[in-house]
N, C-alpha and C positions, 0 to 999 in steps of 0.2 A: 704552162705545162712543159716538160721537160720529154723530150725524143732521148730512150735507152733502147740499143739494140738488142733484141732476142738472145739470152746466153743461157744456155744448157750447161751444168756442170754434171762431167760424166766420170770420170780417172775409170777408162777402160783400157783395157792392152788392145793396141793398134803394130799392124807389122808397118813399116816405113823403108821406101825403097831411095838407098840414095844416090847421086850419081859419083863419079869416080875423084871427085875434088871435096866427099863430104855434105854436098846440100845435099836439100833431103829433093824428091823429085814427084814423090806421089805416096798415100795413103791407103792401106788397105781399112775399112771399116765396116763393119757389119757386110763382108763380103762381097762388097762396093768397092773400084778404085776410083779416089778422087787422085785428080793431077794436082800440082805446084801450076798455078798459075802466074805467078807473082815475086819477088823477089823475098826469099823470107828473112826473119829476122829470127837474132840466135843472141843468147844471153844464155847466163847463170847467174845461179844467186845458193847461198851457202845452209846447210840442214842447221840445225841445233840441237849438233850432235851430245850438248849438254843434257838434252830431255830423251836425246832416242836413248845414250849411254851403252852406245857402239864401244865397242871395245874391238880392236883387231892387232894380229903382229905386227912388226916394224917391217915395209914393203909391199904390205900387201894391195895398197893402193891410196887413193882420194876416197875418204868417206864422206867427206860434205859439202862438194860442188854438186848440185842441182843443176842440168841440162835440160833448158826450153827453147824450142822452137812455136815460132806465131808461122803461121802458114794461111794464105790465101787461094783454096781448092777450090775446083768444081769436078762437075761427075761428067763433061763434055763441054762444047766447043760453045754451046748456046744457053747452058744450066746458068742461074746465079751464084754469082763466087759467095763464100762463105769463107769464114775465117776459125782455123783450128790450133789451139795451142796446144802443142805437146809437151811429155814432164818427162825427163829420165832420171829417176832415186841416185843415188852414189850407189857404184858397182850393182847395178844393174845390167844388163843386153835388151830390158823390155821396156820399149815404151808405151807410155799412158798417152790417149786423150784428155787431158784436163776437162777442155771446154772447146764448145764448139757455140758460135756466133752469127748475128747475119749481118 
């Protein structure tokens, strides 16, 4: 038998507070703030803007870097940490909860 951690797949709008170097530092979620407990981890990965068929002018920006953050919250000092990946679309300002884990 194989041990898989609990994963909720949600792509919710979450507001995200970050601190002034860019991490991110805490979660707002269903009107709960979880804290950054943890060091997080930040990657991209690219749309397939061949299927969305995004069209835009020359300048107007990055249409197909995808920005996630993994996050390791809790809602206090004593809660269990829990692990949140966030998604940001190309030219987006909102981020989604992808998925939320234990």
């Amino acid at each position: 038998m194989t041990a898989v951690a609990n994963e909720t797949t949600l792509d919710v709008e979450v507001n995200v507070r970050f601190t002034a170097a860019g991490t991110p530092l805490a979660v707002r979620h269903e009107g709960r703030i979880w804290a950054v407990a943890a060091d997080p981890v930040h990657w991209f990965t690219r749309d397939a803007w061949w299927n969305t068929r995004r069209t835009a002018a020359v300048g107007s920006g990055d249409l197909v870097s995808i920005e996630y953050w993994q996050l390791q919250v809790r809602l206090g000092s004593n809660s269990a940490l829990r692990t949140f990946t966030l998604r940001r679309e190309p030219l987006s300002t909102q981020w989604l909860l992808e998925s939320i884990s234990d």
